[in-house]
C-alpha positions as CSV (number, residue, x, y, z in Angstrom):
1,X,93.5,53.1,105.4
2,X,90.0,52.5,105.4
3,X,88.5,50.4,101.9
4,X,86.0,51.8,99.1
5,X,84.3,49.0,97.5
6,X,82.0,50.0,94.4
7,X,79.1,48.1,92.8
8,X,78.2,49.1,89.2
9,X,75.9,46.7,87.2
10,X,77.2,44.9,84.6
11,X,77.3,45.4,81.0
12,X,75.0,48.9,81.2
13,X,75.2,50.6,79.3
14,X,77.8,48.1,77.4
15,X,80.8,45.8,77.6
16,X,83.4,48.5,76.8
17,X,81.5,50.8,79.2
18,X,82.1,48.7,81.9
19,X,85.3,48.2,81.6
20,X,86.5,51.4,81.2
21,X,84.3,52.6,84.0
22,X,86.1,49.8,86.3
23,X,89.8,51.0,85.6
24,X,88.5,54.5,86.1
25,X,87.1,53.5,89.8
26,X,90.7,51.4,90.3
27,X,92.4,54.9,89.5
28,X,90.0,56.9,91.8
29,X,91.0,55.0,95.0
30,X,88.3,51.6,94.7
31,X,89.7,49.1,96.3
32,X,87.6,46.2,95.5
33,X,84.9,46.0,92.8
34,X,81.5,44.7,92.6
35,X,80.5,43.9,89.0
36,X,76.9,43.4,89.9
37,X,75.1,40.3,87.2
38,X,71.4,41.8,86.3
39,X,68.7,40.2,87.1
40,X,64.4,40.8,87.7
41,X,64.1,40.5,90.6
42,X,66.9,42.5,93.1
43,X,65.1,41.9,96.5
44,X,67.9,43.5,98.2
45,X,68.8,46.5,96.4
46,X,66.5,50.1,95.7
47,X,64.9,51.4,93.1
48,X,67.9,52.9,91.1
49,X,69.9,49.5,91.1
50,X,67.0,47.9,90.2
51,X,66.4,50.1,87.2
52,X,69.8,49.4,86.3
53,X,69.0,45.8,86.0
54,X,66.2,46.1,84.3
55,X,68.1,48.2,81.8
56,X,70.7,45.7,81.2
57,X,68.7,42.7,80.4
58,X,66.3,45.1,78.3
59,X,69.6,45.9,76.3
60,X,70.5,42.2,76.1
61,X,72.6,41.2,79.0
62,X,74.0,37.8,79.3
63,X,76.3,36.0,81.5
64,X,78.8,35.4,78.5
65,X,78.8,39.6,79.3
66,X,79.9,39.3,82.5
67,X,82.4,37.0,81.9
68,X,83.6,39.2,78.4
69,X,84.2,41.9,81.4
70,X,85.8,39.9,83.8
71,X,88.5,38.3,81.2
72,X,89.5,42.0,80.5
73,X,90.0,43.4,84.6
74,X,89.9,40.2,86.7
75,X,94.0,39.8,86.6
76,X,94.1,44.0,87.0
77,X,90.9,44.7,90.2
78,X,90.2,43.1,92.8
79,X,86.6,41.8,91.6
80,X,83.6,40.3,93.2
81,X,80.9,39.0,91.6
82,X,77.5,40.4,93.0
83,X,74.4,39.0,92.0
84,X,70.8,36.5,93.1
85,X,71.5,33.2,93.9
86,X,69.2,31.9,90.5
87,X,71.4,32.7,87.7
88,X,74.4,31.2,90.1
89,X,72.1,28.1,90.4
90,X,71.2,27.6,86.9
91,X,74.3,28.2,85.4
92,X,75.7,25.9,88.2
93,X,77.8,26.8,91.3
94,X,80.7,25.3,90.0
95,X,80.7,26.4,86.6
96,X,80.6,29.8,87.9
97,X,83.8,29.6,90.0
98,X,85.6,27.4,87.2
99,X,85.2,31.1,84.9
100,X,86.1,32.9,88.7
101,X,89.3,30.8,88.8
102,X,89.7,31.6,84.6
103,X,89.3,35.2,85.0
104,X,91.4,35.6,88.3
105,X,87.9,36.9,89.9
106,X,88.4,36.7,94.0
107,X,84.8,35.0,94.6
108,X,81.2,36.0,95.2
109,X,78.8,38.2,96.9
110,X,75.0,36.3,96.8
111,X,72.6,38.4,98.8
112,X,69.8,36.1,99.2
113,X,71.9,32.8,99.7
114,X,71.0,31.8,103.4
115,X,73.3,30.9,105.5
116,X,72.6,27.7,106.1
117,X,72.2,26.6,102.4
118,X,76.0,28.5,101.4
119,X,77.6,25.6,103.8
120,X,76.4,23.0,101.4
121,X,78.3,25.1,98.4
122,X,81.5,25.5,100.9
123,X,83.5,22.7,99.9
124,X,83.2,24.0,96.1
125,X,84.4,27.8,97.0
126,X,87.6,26.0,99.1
127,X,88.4,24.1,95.6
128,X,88.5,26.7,93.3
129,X,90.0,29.4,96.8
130,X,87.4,31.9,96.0
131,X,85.2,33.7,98.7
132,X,81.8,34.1,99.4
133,X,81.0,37.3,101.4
134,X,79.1,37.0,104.7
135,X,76.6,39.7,105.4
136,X,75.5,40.5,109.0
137,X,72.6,42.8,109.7
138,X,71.6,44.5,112.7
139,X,68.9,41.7,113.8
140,X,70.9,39.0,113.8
141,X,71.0,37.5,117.2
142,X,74.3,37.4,118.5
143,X,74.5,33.8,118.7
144,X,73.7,33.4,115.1
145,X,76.4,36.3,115.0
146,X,79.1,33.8,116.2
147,X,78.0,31.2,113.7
148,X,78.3,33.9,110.5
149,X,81.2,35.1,111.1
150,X,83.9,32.5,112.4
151,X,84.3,31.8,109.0
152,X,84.4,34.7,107.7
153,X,87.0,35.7,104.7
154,X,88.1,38.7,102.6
155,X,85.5,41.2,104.4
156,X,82.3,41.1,106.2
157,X,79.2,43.0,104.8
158,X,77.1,44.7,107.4
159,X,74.6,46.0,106.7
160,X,73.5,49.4,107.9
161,X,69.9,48.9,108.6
162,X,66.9,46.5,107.9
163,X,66.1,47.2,104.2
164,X,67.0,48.0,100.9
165,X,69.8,49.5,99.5
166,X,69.9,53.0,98.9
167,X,68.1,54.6,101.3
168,X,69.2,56.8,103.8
169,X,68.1,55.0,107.2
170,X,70.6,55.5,110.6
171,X,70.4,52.9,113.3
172,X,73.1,52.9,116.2
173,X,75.4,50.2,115.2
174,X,77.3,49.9,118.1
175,X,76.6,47.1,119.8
176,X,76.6,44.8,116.6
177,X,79.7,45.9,116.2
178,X,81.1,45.2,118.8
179,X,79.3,41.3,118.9
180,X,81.1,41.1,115.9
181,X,84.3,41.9,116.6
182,X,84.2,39.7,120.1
183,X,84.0,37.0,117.2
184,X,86.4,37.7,114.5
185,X,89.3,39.4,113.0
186,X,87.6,39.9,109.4
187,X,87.6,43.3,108.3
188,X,84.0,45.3,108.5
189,X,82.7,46.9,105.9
190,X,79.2,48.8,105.5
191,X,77.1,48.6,102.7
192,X,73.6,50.0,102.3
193,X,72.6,53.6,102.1
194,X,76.6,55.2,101.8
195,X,77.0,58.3,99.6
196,X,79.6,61.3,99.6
197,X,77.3,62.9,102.6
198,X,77.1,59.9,104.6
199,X,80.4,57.4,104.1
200,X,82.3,59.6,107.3
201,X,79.8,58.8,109.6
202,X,78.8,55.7,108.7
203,X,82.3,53.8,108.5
204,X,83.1,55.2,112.4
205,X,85.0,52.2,113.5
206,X,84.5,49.8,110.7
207,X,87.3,49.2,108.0
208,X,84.9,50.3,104.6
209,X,82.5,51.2,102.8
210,X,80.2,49.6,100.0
211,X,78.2,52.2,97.5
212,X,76.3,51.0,94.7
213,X,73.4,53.5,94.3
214,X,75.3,57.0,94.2
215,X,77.5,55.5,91.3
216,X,74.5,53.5,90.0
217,X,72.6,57.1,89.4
218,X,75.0,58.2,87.0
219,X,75.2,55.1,84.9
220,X,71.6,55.2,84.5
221,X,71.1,59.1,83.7
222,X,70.8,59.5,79.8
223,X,71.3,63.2,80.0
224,X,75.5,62.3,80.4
225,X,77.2,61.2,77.4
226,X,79.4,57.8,78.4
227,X,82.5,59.7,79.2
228,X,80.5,62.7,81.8
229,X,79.3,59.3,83.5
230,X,83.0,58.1,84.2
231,X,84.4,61.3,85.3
232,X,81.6,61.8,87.7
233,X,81.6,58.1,89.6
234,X,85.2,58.5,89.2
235,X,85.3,62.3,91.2
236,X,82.7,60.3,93.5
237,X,84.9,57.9,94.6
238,X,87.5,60.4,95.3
239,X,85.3,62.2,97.4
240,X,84.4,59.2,99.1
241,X,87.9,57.7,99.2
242,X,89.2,60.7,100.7
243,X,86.2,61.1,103.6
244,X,86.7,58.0,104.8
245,X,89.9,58.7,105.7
246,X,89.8,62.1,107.1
């Protein structure tokens, strides 16, 4: 059974919202959740994510949010924490996986933490057994490839093209597949660009899916009342669930 893992930003357009929203995606099939932590300045994600940050710290977002959220589903979904390596810095490393460890959360998905810098922060994710999600794109050199991924825990993020997330881009993933495969057993899972039109292709021989904008679009359309916005990221993921697995 291929995996659905769903990113939805934090606290938008409220604390109850989220929550409710998150046991709705648990019901529809989502296996693993994102609860992504706003912030200004989302170099990796598209336009509508980055709306919905700048909605929820407009609104008033705050990290005692995210972990209000995370006391109430940590011990119930499998959740990651998604978000820029600043807040994670300021607040301290540490003190961010001391609340993981609280609120059962399984570790940490940090987009523009390199490499090179997460092996100084290692030590602290084996003390408190929480992950931090390796992402492979398909640039990386396979001999850096080797270095990413022997390591690897919980699920490997590829992602599907050179960009942002959200758009639509194809690029024949083949081969970086397969380097990745020669190097570990950690499941694959793609992330960038996957929708309800795209998810069937796009997990061909890989073990998931990550989609963030398609859900993120509802959350942020005002025309919906609170509860339309549920029932349609929830039908989503259905839909997406299901065509995965066809």
């Amino acid at each position: 059974m291929k995996k659905l893992v769903a990113y939805i930003t934090t606290s938008l357009p409220n604390n109850n919202f989220t929550v409710d929203l998150a046991f709705a995606l648990k019901e529809s099939g989502v296996d693993t959740l994102e609860l992504g932590i706003p912030f200004s300045d989302p170099v990796a994600d598209g336009p509508i994510i980055e709306k919905a940050n700048l909605m929820a710290l407009k609104n008033g977002f705050k990290l005692k949010d995210l972990f209000e959220i995370s006391s109430k589903i940590g011990k119930d979904i499998d959740t990651l924490w998604m978000g820029y390596m600043n807040p994670f810095y300021h607040y301290g490393i540490e003190e961010f996986l001391k609340k993981a460890q609280d609120y059962q959360i399984a570790g940490t998905i940090i987009p523009d933490l390199p490499f090179e810098m997460s092996q100084k922060y290692e030590p602290i994710f084996k003390k408190y057994n929480k992950v931090n999600i390796t992402f492979v794109a398909p640039t990386t050199p396979k001999d850096r490839i080797k270095k990413l991924v022997e390591n690897s825990q919980k699920f490997i993020y590829m992602v599907a093209y050179a960009g942002i997330t959200g758009s639509g881009r194809d690029e024949d993933l083949s081969k970086i597949i397969s380097d990745i495969r020669e190097y570990t057993k950690t499941p694959l899972y793609i992330g960038f660009g996957v929708d309800e039109k795209t998810c069937k292709a796009k997990s061909k021989d890989l073990d998931g899916v990550i989609v963030g904008s398609s859900f993120v679009k509802y959350i942020i359309d005002d025309s919906l009342s609170n509860s339309e916005k549920i029932s349609k990221i929830s039908q989503l993921a259905k839909e997406i669930k299901t065509k995965i697995n066809e």
